[in-house]
N, C-alpha and C positions, 0 to 999 in steps of 0.2 A: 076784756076786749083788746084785740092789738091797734095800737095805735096808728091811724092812717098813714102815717111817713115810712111805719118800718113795713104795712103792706104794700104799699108803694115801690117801695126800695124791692120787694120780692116781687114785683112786676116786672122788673127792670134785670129781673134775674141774676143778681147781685150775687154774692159766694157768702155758701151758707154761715162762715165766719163770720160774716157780716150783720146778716140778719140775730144771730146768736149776738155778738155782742150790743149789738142796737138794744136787745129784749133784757138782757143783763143789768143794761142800763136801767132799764124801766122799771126795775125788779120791787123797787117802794115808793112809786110813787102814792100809793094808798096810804100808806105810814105818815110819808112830807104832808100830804093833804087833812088827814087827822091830826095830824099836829097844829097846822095852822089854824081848827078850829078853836082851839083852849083861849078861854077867857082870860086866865092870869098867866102873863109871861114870866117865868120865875128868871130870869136873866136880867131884866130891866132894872131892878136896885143895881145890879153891876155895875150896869151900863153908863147908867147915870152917874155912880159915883167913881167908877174910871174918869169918866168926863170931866168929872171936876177934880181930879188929877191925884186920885188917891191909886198908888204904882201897884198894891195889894189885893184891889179890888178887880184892876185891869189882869195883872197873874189869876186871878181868879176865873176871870173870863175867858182867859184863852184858856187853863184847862179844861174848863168846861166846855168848849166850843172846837177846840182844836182837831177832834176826830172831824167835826161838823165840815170841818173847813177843809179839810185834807179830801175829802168826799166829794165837794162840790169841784176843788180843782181840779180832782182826776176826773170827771167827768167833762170838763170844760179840755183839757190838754192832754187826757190819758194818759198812759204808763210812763213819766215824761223824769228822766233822768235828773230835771231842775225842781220836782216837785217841792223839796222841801227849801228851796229858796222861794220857791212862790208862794209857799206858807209863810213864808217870814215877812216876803212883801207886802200880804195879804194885811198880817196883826201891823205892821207898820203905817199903810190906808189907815186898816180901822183906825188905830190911835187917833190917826188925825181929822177922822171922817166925823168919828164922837165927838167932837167941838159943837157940830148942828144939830146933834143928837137930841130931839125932845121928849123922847118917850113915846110918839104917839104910834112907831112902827115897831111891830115884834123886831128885838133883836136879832131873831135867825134869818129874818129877812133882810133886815140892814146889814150883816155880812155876807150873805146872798152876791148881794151887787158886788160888796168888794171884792169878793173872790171871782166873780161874773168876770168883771172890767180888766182885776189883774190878766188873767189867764186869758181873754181876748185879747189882750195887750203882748203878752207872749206869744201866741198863736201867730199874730200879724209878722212880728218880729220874727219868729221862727223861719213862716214863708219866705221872708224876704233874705234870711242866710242860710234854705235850706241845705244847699251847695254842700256847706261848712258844718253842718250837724255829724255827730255817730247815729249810727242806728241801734248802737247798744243801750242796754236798759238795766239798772242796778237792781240786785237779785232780790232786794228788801220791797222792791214794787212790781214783782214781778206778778203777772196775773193766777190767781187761787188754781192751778192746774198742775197735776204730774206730769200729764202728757205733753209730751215737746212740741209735738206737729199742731198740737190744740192751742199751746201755747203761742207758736208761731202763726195761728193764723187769728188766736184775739189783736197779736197786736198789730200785724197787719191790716186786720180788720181798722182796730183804733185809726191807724196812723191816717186812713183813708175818709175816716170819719173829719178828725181835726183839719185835714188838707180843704176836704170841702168846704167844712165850717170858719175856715181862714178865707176863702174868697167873698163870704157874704159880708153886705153893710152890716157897719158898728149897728144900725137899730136893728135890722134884722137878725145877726147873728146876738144879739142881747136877748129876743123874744125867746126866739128857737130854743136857748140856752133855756132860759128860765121855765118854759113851758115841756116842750119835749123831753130836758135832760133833768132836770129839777122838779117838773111839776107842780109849778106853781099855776095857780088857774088865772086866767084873764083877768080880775079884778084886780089880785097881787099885784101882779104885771104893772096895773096901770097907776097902782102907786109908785112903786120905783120907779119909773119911767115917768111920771108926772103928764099922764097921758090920758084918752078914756078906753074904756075899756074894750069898744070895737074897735078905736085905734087899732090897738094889740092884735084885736085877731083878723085885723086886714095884713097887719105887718106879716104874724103868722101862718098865713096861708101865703104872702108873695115869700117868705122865709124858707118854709116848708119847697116851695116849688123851685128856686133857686139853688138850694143842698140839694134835692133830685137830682137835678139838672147839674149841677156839677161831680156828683159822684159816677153819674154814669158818664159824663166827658173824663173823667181821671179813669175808669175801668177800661172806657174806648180806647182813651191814646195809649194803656199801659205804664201809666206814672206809679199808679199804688206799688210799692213793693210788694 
């Protein structure tokens, strides 16, 4: 079933770039979702003994994880030229994040957020020196296409995505994040967030209607490149 934001968004008569890379995005959320149902996290020995400060353990994890993470940030700031320092920023969090770490949240979820927070943290910042940005994008993140015109209009499409997603609140754009581009269900949510779990899905419906609302003001005035 397509997700009510990206039919939404085709109400709004959005460029089918648009809608194509919204659905790209979407493309496993069934996979994240099966995954979160496994009973033994095989991460969590890691985790734990990262935390207690063995450096072997911690190299461990970020192998293991680093595709994971690389994932969640391009989805949070797309095809983004700084991706692999916001990787780096990412395992630097964690490090420090696993202090509190007690086991009792799957590991893929506890770097969820960090990668969440970083890349909101970017995105805000980005807006604020958009001015001052390239538009250029290094060819090793360039989106899976031969076609150039296809290609110019995923990342168009992206760019237009992140601009909206940079105007909403930290708690809103956290949900939308986690839900819509992640697919984590309301319950998830409302652990990391420390919230319940219709919290979540009040946030995510004023979340949802405020990214409409601003994608179609950026397609009105002509901002999107």
């Amino acid at each position: 079933m397509v997700p009510w934001w990206i039919a939404l968004l085709r109400e709004r008569q959005l460029t089918c770039a648009m809608t194509a890379l919204l659905a790209h995005m979407s493309n496993d959320f069934a996979a994240r979702a099966a995954q979160s149902n496994e009973v033994v996290d095989p991460l969590r020995a890691l985790a734990l003994a990262a935390r207690d400060g063995e450096s072997a353990a911690f190299s461990r994890l970020y192998e293991r994880t680093r595709d994971q993470a690389w994932r969640v940030l391009y989805r949070v700031v797309g095809n983004s030229p700084d991706l692999e320092d916001l990787l780096q920023e990412s395992y630097i969090q964690l490090m420090r994040a696993l202090q509190s770490y007690r086991g009792e949240s799957r590991v893929s979820t506890f770097l969820h957020r960090v990668c969440v927070n970083v890349g909101l943290m970017h995105l805000r910042s980005k807006k604020r020196r958009r001015e001052e940005l390239s538009d250029e994008v290094p060819e090793t993140a360039a989106p899976e296409t031969t076609d150039p015109h296809r290609a110019a209009q995923i990342k168009q499409a992206a760019d237009l995505v992140q601009r909206a997603l940079s105007t909403l609140s930290e708690e809103k754009a956290s949900v939308f994040v986690y839900h819509d581009l992640l697919g984590l269900k309301p319950e998830e949510i409302s652990e990391l967030l420390d919230c319940p779990a219709n919290t979540v899905r009040s946030r995510l419906n004023r979340a949802r209607a405020d990214f409409t609302d601003a994608v179609g003001a950026l397609t009105r005035e002509g901002k999107a490149p």
